[in-house]
C-alpha positions as CSV (number, residue, x, y, z in Angstrom):
1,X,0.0,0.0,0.0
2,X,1.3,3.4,-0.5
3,X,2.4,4.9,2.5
4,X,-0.2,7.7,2.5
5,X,-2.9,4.7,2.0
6,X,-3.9,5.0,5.7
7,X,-7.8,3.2,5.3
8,X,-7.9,4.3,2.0
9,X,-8.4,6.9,-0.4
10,X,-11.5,8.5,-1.0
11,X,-11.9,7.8,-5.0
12,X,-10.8,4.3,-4.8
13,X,-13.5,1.9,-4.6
14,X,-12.2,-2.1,-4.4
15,X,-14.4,-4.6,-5.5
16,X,-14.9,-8.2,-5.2
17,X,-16.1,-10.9,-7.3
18,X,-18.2,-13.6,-6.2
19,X,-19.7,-15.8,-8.5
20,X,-20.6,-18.8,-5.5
21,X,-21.0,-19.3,-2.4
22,X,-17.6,-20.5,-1.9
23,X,-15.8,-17.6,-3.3
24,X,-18.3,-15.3,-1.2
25,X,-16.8,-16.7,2.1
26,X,-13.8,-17.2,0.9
27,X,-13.1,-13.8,-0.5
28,X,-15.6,-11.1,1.3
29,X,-14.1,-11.5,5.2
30,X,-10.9,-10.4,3.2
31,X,-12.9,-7.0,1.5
32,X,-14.4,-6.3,4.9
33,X,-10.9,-6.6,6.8
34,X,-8.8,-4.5,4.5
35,X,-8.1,-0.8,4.9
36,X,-10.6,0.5,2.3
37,X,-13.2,3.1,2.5
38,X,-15.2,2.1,-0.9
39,X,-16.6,-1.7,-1.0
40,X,-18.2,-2.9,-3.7
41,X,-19.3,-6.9,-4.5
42,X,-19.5,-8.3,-8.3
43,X,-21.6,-11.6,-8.8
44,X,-20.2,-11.5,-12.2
45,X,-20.6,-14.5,-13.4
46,X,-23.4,-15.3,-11.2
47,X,-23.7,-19.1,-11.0
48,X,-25.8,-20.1,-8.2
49,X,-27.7,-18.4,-5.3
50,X,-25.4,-16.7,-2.7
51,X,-26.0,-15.6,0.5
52,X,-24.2,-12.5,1.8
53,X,-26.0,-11.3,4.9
54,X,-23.7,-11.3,6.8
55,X,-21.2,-9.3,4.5
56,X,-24.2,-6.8,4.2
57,X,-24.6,-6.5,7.7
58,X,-21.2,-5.0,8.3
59,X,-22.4,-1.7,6.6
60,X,-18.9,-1.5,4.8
61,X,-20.6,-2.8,1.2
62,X,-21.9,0.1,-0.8
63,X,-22.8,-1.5,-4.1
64,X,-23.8,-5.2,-4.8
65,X,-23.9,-5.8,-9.2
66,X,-25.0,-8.7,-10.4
67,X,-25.1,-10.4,-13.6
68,X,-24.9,-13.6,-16.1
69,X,-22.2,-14.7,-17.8
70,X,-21.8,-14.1,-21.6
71,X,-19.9,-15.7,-24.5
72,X,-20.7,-19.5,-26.3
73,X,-19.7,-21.2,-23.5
74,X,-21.7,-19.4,-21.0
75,X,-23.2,-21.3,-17.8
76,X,-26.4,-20.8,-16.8
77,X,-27.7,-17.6,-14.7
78,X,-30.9,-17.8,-12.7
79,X,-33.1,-15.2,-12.3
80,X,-34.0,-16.2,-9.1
81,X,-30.5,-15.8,-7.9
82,X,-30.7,-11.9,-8.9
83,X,-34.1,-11.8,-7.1
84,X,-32.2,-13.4,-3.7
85,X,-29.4,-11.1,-4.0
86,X,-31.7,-8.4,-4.7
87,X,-33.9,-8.7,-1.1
88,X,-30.4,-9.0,0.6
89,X,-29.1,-5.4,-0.5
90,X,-33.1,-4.1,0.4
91,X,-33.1,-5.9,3.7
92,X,-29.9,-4.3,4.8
93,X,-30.6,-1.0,2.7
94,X,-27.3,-1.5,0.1
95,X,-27.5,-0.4,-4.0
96,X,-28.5,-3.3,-6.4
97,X,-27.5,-3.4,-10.0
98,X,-29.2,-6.1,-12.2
99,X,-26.0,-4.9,-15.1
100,X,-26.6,-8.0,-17.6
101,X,-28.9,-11.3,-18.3
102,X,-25.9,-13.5,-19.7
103,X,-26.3,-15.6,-22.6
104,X,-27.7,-18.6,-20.7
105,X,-30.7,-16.7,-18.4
106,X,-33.2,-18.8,-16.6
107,X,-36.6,-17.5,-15.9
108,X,-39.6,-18.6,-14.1
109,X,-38.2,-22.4,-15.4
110,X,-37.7,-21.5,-19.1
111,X,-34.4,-21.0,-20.5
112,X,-33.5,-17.9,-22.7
113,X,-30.9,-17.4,-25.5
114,X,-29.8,-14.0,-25.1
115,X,-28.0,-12.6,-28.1
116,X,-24.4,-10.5,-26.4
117,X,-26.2,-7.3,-27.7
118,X,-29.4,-7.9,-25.7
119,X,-27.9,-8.8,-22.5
120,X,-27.7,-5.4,-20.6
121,X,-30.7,-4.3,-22.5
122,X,-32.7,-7.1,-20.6
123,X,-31.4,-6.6,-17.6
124,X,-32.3,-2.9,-17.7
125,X,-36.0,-3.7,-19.0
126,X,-36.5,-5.9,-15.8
127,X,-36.4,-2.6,-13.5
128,X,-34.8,-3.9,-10.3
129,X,-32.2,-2.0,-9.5
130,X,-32.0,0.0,-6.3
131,X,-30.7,2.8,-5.1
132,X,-29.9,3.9,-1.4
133,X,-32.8,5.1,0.2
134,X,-32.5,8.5,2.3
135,X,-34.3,7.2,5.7
């Protein structure tokens, strides 16, 4: 760290991707323990439901983006995985960003082929980000 670093500088944000559970736990107690004033988490690819509650909880995360994973070999992303992530950041008051469906997007049981092009556009139409409220 640079030796003016201190707990960090103002217009640094540091994010961390986690696209399961086990890089969650494995990677988030890491974010939360470093000297850094701007937290951010990335389930970027997002391949299965994650649970971060107790990351949230802290009040050190600021952001929480989710999103699929694109290219021809792209695994699947569940929409109800966005959704559960979603209710985390409202229950503990923390940004959402729904940034991109994948190519491989799963919803309400019926798989969908989502041309790269499309992908943010989808996500955008599905209205579910959030912002910090003011209360």
């Amino acid at each position: 760290m640079p030796d003016d670093w201190n707990d960090g500088y103002s217009n640094v944000t540091i994010c961390s991707t986690c696209e399961n559970q086990e890089t969650a736990d494995e990677r988030l107690p890491i974010l939360l323990n470093l000297p850094i004033k701007h937290r951010e988490i990335i389930h970027e690819p997002m391949l299965e439901e994650i649970n971060i509650e107790k990351y949230l909880k802290s009040n050190k995360i600021e952001m929480v983006t989710c999103g699929g994973e694109s290219g021809p070999n792209a695994r699947i992303c569940n929409y109800d995985w966005i959704l559960n992530t979603r209710n985390q950041c409202i229950k503990y008051n923390v940004p959402f960003y729904f940034k991109q469906t994948g190519a491989n997007f799963v919803k309400e049981n019926k798989l969908y082929k989502v041309s790269r092009k499309d992908q943010m556009r989808q996500a955008h139409k599905a209205n579910i980000d959030i912002e910090k409220s003011l209360s």
